[in-house]
N, C-alpha and C positions, 0 to 999 in steps of 0.2 A: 396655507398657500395664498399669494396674494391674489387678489380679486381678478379678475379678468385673466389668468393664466389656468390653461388645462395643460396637464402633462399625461401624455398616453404610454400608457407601458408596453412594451411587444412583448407578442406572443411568449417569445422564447424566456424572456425576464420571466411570466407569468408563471411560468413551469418550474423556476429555481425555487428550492428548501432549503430552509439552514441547514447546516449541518449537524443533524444529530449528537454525532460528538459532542461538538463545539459546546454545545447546549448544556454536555452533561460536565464536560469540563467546569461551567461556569461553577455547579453544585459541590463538584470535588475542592473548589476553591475555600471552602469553609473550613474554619478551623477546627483541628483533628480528624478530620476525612484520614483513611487508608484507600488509596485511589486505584483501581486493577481495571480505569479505566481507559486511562490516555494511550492515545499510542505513539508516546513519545519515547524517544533514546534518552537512558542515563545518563543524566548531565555527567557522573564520572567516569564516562566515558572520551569527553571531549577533551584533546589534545590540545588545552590553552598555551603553555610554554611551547611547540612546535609552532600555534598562530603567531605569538607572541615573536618569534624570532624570524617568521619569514614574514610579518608586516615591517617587521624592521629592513628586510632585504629588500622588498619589493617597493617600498617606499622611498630608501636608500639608491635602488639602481635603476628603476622604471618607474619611477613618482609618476610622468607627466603624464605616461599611458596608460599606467593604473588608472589615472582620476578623469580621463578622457573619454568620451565615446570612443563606440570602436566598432569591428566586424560583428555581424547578428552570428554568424554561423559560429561564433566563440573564438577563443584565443588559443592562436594554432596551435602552441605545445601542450596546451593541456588535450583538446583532441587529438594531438600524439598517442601522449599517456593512456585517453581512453582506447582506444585503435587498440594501441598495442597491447592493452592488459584484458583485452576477449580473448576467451579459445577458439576463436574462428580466423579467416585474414580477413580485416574490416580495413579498407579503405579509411582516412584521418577523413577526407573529403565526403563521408556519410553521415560520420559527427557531427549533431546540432546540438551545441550547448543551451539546457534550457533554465527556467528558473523555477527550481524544485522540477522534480519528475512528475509533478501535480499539474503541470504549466505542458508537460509531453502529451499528458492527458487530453487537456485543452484543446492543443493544435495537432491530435490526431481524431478529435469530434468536428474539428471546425471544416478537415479537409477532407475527411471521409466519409460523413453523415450528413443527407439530405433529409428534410422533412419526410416523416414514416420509411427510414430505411431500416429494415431489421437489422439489429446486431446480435448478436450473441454472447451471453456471459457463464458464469458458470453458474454452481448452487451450492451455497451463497457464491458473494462477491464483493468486492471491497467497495465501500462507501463511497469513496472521493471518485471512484470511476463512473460509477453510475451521477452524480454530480457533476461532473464535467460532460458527459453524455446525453442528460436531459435537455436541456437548453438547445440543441441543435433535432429536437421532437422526434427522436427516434423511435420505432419499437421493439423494447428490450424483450429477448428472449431468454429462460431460463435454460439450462441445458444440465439437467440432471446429472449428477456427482457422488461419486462414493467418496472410500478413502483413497482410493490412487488416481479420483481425479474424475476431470470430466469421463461420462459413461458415451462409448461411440454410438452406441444405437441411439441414444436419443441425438445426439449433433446431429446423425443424419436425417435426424425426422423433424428436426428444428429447422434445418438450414433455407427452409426456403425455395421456393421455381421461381424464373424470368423473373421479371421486374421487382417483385419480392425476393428474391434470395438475397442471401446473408452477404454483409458489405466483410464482415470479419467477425472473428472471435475475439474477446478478450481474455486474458488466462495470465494467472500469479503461479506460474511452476512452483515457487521457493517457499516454501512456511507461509505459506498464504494470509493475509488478512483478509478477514479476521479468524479464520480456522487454524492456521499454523498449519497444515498439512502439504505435502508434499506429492506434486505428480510422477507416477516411478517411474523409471527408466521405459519399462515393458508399454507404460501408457502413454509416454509421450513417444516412442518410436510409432505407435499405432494413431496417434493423432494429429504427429506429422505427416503421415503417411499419406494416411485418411483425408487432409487438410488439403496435400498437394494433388488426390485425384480429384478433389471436391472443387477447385480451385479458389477454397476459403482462406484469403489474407488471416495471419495472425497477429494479435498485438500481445506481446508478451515484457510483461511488467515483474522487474527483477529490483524491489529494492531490498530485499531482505537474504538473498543467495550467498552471499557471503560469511553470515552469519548462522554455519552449518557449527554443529557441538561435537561430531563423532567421525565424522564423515562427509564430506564433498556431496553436494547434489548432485543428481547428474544434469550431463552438457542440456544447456539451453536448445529450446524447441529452435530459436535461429539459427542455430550452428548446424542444424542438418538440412534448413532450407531458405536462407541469406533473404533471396528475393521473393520472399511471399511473405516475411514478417515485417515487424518492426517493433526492434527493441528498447525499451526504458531502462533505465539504471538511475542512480538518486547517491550523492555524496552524502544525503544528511543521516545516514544510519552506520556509515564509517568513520565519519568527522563529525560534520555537526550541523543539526537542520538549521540553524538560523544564518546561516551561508546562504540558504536559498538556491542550492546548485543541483541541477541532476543533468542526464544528457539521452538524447533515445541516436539508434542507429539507424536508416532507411533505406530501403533499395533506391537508386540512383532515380529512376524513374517518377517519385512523387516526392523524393528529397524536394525541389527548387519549390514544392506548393506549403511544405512541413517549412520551410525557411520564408516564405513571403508573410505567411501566416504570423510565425514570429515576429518578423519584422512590425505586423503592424499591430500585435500586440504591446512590446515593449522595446522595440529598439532593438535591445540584446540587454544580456545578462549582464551582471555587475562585472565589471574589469577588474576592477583592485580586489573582490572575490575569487574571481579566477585567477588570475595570479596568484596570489594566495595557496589556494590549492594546487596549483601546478610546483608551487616552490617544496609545500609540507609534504608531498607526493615525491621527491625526489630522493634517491638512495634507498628505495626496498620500504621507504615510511609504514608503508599500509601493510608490509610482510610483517614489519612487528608489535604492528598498533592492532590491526585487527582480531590476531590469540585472544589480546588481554580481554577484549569485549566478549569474546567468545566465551572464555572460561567465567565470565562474572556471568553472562545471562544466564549459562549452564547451571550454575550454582542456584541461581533462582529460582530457575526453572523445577531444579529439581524438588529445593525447599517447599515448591508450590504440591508438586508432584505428590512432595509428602504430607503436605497438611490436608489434602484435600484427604487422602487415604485415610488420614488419622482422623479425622472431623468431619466428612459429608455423612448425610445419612442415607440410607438405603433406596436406590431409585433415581440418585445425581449420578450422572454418568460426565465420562471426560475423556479426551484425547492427550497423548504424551507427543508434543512436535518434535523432532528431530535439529531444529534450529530455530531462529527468530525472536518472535517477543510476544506469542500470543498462544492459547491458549484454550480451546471450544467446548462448551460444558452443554448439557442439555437436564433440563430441572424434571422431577417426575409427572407425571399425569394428573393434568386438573391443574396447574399451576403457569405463570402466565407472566415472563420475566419482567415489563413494563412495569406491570403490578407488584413484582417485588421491586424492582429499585430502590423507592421512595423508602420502603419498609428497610432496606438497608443500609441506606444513606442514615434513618434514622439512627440504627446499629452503630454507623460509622465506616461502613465501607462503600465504594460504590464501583459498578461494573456497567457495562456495556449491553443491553437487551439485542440479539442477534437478528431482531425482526428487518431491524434498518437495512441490513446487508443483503435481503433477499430484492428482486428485482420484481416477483410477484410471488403469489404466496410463500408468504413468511411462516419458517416455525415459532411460534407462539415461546417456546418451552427453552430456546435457545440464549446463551449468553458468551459473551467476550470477555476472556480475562489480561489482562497482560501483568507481566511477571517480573518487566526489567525494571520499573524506577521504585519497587517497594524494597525496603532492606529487607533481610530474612526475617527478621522478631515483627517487623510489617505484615508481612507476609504471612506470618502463623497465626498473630490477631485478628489480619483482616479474614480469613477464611474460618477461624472459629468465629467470628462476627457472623460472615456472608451464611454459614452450615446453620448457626442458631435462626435465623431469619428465616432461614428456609423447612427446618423445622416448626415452628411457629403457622409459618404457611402450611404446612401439610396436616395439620394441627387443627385448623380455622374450617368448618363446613363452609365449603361455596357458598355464595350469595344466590339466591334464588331472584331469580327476573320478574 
């Protein structure tokens, strides 16, 4: 720093962490890593020749507007598109086209959360929300979770009196990350319920809903109560994350605060992206793009399903998801996922420690797998890699303090 300048950091800067991830990403970047960390979409998944032909279109018939500034709220037809492809009637004029679903996160902390407002999350919960929700110094609340989901007795004992009570929940209905689990029918009818005598706003983040194997999720917690959510949805897990595209939905009411926000975030969203999208999205695209993704994760998923079975040893316990890309493992007693990493990375595989995801106490024993960018013979190396490791660990007397 040059001599005579101080630069003060604010508060809220002070509270931002790397991301976790990110972090471990950098280590999976070594050569011959088997990676069950990222959680990114299968590059062969991405519909190249569909981009390939509608940047030719969009280029060809709307060059000037593609490459121009434009409206923040997005590009009307494609909020058509989103409007009309929910199971509920969404007004096109609730549509805010954002950049990445990661950016809805953003500007639903920026307009919702004052300094110490409690919010509510699940147990666990996803990384990037808790991330986008620090910085505006909230107090995160955990709210106790089985397998079909948040537990009602604890919401209501989380939620807060007067001044303290709960600005909102946040909730991943669909294959959660990083659990891959799903809220069932039975529990979100009783959380919607519960939500709307409580009168707890809900933020409900759907980028993986799509990406069901067997069977259809059921309907979104918005679709039974429009005006007390607001919905996220994300192209990059249908098409392709480095579009940068997702869109959330809002009751009319704090819609114009969710679009100023934007506004002075970034303008708006790429155009000649959006475009793009609205062009590959035309004629049923995603009715017959989206199967193929399905049936390739299924495949994985399953090859995962069975290596674990065939290779962990006694006291690794796991979840089978019904859709998504992830996968939640829990290691046996005495053993401490941070501290395996390193020792598996060594092996040659690397995974995600589940501690990140919690909001406060973290289980120690937990980890994240994901299933969709390893091929199958990936897949069965890395997990007889990750089982040897873990043997090994179980192997080793604790360290005495």
């Amino acid at each position: 720093m040059t001599e005579g300048q101080h630069w003060t950091i604010a508060n809220r800067a002070q509270r931002m962490n790397p991301s976790v991830l990110r972090e471990i990403l950098k280590v999976t970047e070594r050569p011959g890593i088997i990676s069950f960390a990222g959680g990114l979409p299968s590059p062969r998944t991405f519909p190249v020749d569909a981009f390939a032909e509608a940047c030719t279109k969009v280029l060809r018939n709307d060059g000037a507007a593609a490459l121009q500034y434009a409206a923040s709220e997005g590009y009307g037809p494609l909020r058509e598109q989103v409007a009309a492809g929910l199971p509920w009637t969404v007004d096109p004029a609730q549509v805010l086209i954002t950049t990445g679903s990661q950016q809805g996160l953003d500007l639903v902390a920026k307009v919702l959360i004052d300094a110490g407002s409690r919010i509510l999350v699940e147990t666990p919960t996803y990384l990037g929300a808790l991330q986008a929700f620090t910085p505006m110094e909230p107090t995160v609340h955990s709210v106790a979770s089985d397998a079909d989901g948040p537990v009602l007795a604890d919401l209501q004992a989380q939620i807060g009196q007067g001044p303290d009570r709960a600005r909102f929940i946040y909730l991943l209905p669909n294959f959660q990350n990083p659990t891959g689990r799903t809220i069932t029918e039975a529990r979100r009818a009783a959380l919607s319920a519960e939500a709307q005598a409580l009168g707890l706003p809900i933020v409900e983040d759907n980028p993986y809903g799509d990406l069901w194997f067997d069977t259809p999720p059921p309907a979104p917690l918005t679709a039974r109560n429009p005006d007390g959510c607001v919905y996220l949805g994300s192209f990059s897990k249908v098409l392709a994350p480095g579009l940068r595209l997702g869109f959330l939905v809002a009751p009319k009411g704090i819609y114009p605060k969710l679009l100023q926000a934007k506004q002075a975030a970034d303008l708006h969203s790429p155009s000649f992206n959006q475009r793009m999208v609205s062009e590959v999205m035309q004629g049923g695209f995603l009715d017959r793009h989206v199967p193929t993704i399905r049936a390739l994760y299924k495949a994985q998923r399953d090859a995962m399903l069975q290596a674990l079975q065939r290779d962990m040893p006694h006291g690794v316990q796991w979840n089978s998801p019904d859709g998504g890309m992830f996968l939640w493992a829990q290691l046996p007693p005495g053993l401490n996922a941070v501290d395996l990493l390193p020792k598996a990375v060594d092996a040659g595989v690397a995974f995600v420690p589940g501690a990140a995801f919690y909001a406060s106490a973290p289980d120690a024993r937990t980890l994240r797998l994901s299933f969709v960018t390893a091929s199958v013979d990936q897949i069965n190396t890395g997990v007889a890699a990750l089982a040897g490791t873990i043997r090994d660990a179980m192997a080793t007397p604790p360290r005495r303090s």
